[in-house]
C-alpha positions as CSV (number, residue, x, y, z in Angstrom):
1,X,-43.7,-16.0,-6.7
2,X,-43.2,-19.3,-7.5
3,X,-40.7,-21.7,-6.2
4,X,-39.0,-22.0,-9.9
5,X,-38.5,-17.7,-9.9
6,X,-36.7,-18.1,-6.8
7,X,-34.6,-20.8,-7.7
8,X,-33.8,-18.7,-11.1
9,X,-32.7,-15.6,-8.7
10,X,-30.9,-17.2,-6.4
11,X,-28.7,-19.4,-9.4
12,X,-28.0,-15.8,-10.7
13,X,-27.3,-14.5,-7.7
14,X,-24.6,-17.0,-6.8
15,X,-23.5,-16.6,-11.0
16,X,-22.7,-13.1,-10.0
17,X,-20.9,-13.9,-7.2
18,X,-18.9,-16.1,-8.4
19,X,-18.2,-14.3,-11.2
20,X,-17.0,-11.3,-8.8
21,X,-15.0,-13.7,-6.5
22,X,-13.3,-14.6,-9.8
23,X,-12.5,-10.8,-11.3
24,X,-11.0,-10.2,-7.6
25,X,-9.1,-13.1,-7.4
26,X,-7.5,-12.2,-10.9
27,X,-7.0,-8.6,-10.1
28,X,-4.6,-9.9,-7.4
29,X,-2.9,-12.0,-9.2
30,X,-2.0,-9.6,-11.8
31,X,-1.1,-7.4,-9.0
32,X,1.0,-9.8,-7.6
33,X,2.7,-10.7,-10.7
34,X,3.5,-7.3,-11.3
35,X,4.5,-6.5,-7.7
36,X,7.2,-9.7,-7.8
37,X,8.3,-8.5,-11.7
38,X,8.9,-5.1,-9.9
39,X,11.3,-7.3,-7.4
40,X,12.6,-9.2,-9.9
41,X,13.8,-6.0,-12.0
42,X,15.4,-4.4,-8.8
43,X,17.1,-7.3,-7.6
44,X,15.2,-7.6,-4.1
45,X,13.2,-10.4,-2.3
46,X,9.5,-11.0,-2.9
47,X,7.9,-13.0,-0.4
48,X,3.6,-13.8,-0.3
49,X,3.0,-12.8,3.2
50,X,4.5,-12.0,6.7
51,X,2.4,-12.4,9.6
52,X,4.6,-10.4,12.3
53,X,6.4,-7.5,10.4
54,X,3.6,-5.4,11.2
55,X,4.0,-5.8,14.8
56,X,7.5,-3.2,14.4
57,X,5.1,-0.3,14.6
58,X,2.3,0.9,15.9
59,X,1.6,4.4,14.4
60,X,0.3,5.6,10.9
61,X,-2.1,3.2,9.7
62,X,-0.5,-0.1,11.2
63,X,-1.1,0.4,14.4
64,X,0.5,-2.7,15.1
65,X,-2.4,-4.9,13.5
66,X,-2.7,-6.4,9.5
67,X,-0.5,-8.9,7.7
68,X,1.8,-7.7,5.0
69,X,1.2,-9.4,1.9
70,X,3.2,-9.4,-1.3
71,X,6.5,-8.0,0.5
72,X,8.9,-6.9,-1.4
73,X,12.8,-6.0,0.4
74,X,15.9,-4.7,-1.0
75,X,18.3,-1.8,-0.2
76,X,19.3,1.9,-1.5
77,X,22.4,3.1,-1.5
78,X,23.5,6.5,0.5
79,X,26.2,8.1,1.5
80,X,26.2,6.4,4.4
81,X,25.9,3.3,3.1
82,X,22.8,0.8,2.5
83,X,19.3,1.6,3.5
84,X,16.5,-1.3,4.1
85,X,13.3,-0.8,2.3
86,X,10.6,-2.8,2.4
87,X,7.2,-2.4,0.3
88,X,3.9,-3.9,1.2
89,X,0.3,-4.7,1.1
90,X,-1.1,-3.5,4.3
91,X,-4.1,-6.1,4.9
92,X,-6.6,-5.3,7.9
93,X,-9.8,-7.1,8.4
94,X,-9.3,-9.5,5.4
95,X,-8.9,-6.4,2.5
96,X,-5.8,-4.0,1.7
97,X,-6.0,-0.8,3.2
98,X,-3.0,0.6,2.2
99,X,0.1,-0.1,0.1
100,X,2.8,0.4,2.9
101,X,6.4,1.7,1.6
102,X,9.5,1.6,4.6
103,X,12.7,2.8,4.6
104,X,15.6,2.6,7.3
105,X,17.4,5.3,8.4
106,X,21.4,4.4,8.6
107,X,21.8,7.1,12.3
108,X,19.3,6.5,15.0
109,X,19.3,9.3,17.3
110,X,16.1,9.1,19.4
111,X,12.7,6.9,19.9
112,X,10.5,10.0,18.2
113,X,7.7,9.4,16.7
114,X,6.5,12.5,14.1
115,X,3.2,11.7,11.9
116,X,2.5,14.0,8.8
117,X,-1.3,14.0,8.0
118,X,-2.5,15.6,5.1
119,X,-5.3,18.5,6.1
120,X,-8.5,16.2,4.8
121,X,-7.7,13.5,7.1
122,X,-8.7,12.5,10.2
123,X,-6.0,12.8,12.7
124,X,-5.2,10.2,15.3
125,X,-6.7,10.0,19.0
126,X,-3.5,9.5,20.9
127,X,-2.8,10.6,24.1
128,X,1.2,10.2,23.2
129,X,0.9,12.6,20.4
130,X,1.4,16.4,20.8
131,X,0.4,18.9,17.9
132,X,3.4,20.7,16.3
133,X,2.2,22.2,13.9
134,X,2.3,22.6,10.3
135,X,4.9,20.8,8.0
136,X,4.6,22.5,4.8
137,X,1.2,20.4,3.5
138,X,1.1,18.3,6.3
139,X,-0.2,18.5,9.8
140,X,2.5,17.3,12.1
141,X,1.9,15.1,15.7
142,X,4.7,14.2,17.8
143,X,5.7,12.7,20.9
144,X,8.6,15.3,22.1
145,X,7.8,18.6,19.8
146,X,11.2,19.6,21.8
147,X,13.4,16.9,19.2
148,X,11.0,17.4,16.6
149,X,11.0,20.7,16.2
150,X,14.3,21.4,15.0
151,X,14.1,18.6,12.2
152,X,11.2,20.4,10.4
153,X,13.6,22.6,8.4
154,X,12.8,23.8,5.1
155,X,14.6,20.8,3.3
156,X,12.3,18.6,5.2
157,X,9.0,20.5,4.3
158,X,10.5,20.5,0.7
159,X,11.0,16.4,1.1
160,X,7.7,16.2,2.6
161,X,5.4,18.2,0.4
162,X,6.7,15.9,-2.6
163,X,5.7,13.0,-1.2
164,X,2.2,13.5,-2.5
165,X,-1.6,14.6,-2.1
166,X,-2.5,11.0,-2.6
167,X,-0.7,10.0,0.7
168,X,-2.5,10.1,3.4
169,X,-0.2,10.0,6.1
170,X,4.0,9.5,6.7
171,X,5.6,8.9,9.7
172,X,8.8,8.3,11.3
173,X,8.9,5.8,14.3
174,X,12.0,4.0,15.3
175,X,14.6,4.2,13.0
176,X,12.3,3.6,10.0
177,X,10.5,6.4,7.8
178,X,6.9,5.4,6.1
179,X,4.2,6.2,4.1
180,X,0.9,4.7,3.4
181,X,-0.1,4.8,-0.3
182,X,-3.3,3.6,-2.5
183,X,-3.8,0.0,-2.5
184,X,-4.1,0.8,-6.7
185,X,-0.5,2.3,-6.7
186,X,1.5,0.8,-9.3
187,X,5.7,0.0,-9.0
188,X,6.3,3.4,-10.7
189,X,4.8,5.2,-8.2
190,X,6.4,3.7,-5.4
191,X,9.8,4.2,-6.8
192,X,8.4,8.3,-6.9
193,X,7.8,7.4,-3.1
194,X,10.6,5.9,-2.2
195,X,12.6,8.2,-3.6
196,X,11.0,11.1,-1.0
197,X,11.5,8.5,1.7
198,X,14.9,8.7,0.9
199,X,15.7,12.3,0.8
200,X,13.9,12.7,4.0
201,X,15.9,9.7,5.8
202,X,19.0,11.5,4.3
203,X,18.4,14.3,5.8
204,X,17.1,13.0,9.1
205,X,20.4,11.1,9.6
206,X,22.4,14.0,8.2
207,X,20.9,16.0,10.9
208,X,21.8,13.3,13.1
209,X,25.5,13.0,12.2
210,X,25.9,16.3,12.9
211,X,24.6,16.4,16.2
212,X,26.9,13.7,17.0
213,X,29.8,15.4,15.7
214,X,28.8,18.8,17.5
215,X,28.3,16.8,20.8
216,X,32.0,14.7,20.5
217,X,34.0,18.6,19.9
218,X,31.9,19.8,22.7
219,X,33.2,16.5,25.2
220,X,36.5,16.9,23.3
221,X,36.6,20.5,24.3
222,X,35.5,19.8,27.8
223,X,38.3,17.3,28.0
224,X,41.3,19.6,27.5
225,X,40.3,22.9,28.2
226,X,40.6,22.9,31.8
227,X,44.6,21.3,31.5
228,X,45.1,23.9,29.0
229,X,44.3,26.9,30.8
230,X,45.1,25.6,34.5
231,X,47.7,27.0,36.5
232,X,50.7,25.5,35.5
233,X,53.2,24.2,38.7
């Protein structure tokens, strides 16, 4: 070939690339300006890009690596009171691997960790997670099937199985429940997800409250039975 036909390849070979550097970079913007719209329409902070809100977790698809990009926060009201969301571009070796969607629960009982994988997916290799079982849809791993166990009642495999067949995997770690959703998935679907994040933080710290409320009658209880029914002098 001669030198001129290479010169013409390679020109439209960098054309091309250019031309799909520039259809990326305007993709994101207009994902970007959509995403802070979204904020904008709720009330709730956008921010570009936060370099250590990953590091909170490390299970699900974070793993305690990527940088969140186009981060949205606000709140939801409960019973309880306000619950902290926060919605995010999950990006890991330099692309978006998942939109990432948060919410916090308002009662923190205990440091379990539960992941609900969908069939079709691979399922993590870590040694801290135990089978359960199945959660309605879901596949469930924990790290004390003991606690867990009596959380997956049939509200929660309801909450769960609406979550989705296009998310991959939800989790609850800390006092924070996720879920890991397309990087194509637009602010109306989120709100769908968010909305099952909810219910199943409501009933997680609705469960919660009630435990604490059975243990304080139980010391209660404890605390003046004995006077009661003791010998009197």
């Amino acid at each position: 070939m001669t030198p001129w036909v290479w010169f013409l390849i390679a020109g439209l070979a960098a054309a091309a690339g250019s031309a799909l550097l520039a259809a990326d970079r305007g993709q994101h913007s207009a994902h970007q300006r959509e995403r802070r719209r979204w904020a904008a329409l709720r009330g709730w902070r956008f921010t570009l890009s936060d370099p250590v809100i990953t590091e909170r977790w490390r299970h699900g698809v974070i793993a305690g690596t990527g940088l969140a990009r186009d981060l949205v926060t606000g709140s939801l009201f409960t019973p309880l009171g306000r619950r902290l969301v926060q919605i995010f571009d999950l990006e890991q070796g330099g692309h978006v691997s998942h939109v990432v969607v948060a919410v916090q629960r308002r009662v923190w009982r205990a440091d379990l960790v539960m992941e609900l994988w969908l069939p079709d997916q691979p399922l993590p290799q870590d040694p801290d997670l135990i089978m359960l079982g199945s959660a309605g849809d879901r596949v469930a791993l924990v790290t004390a099937p003991d606690q867990a166990r009596p959380l997956v009642t049939p509200e929660f495999v309801f909450a769960a199985n609406a979550l989705g067949t296009d998310i991959p995997v939800a989790w609850l770690e800390q006092d924070w429940v996720l879920a890991a959703a397309p990087c194509t998935a637009t602010p109306t679907r989120l709100e769908r997800l968010l909305r099952a994040l909810d219910e199943i933080a409501d009933l997680l710290d609705i469960a919660a409250v009630d435990d604490k409320v059975e243990a304080a009658d139980l010391a209660e209880l404890s605390g003046w039975a004995p006077n009661e029914f003791s010998p009197r002098k």
